[in-house]
N, C-alpha and C positions, 0 to 999 in steps of 0.2 A: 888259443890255449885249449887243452881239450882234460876234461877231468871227469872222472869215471868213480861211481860207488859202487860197493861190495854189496850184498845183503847174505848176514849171517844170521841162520835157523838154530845152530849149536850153540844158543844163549849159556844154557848149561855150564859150557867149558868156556866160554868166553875168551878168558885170557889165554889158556892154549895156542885157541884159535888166530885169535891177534896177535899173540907173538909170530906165530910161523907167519900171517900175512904181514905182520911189520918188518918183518928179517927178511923177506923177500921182496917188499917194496924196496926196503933201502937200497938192495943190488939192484934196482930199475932206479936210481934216484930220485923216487917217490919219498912222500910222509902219507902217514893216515890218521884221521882223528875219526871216534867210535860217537855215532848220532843216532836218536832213538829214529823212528821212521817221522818223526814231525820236524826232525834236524836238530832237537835240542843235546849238548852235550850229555854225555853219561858217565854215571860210573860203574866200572868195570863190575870189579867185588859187588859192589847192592844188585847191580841186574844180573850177573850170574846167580845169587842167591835168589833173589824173585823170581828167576825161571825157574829155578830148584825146587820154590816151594808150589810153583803154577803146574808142576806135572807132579809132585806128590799129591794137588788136590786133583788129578786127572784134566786139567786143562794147558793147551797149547801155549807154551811159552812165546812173546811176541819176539818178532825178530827185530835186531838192531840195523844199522847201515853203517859200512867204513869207506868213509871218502878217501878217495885218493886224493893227492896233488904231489906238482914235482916240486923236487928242495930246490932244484938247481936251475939255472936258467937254459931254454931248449932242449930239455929233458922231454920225454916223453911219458903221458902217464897211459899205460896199456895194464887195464884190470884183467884183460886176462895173463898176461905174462906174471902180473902178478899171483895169480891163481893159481898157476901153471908151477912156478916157484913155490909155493909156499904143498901143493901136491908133492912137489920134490923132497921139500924136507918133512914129510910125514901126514898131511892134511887128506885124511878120508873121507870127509865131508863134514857138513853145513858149513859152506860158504857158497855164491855163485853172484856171476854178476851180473847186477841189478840193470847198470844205465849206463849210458857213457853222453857228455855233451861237449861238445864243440862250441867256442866261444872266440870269435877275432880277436885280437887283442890291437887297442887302438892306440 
């Protein structure tokens, strides 16, 4: 099994952002769930807001991570075709990807 994370820098727009990378995974038959960089879940709305208010105080908002994984069984999950897709439908930047791991499945 092979499962790959995003890391997105445009905390800011947040949901923007994950929506075009989730409308683009789903045509790869991917899912994505949004994880702070230590893997705990997030949410969306507060950490768009706390990066808001981390660059009104002049400091670097931290970036998130979106895992990939496939919905469907011998899907393939490819972070960059996700990328690639979600550029398609209008993504100028902050996202890029992070990792990719390969995993046997036993």
């Amino acid at each position: 099994m092979t499962t790959s994370t995003l890391l997105v820098t445009d905390v800011e727009n947040l949901a923007d952002v994950v929506a075009l990378l989730r409308a683009a995974a789903a045509e790869l038959d991917c899912g994505l769930s949004v994880r702070t960089l230590a893997g705990d879940e997030v949410d969306e709305a507060e950490t768009a807001a706390a990066a808001r208010r981390d660059r009104e105080r002049k400091r670097l908002p931290t970036p998130v991570r979106v895992d990939l994984h496939a919905t469907t069984e011998g899907a393939t999950v490819d972070a960059e075709a996700v990328l690639r897709g979600a550029r398609a439908r209008g993504l100028v930047r902050g996202a890029t990807v992070d990792e990719v791991r390969r995993t046997s499945g036993r």
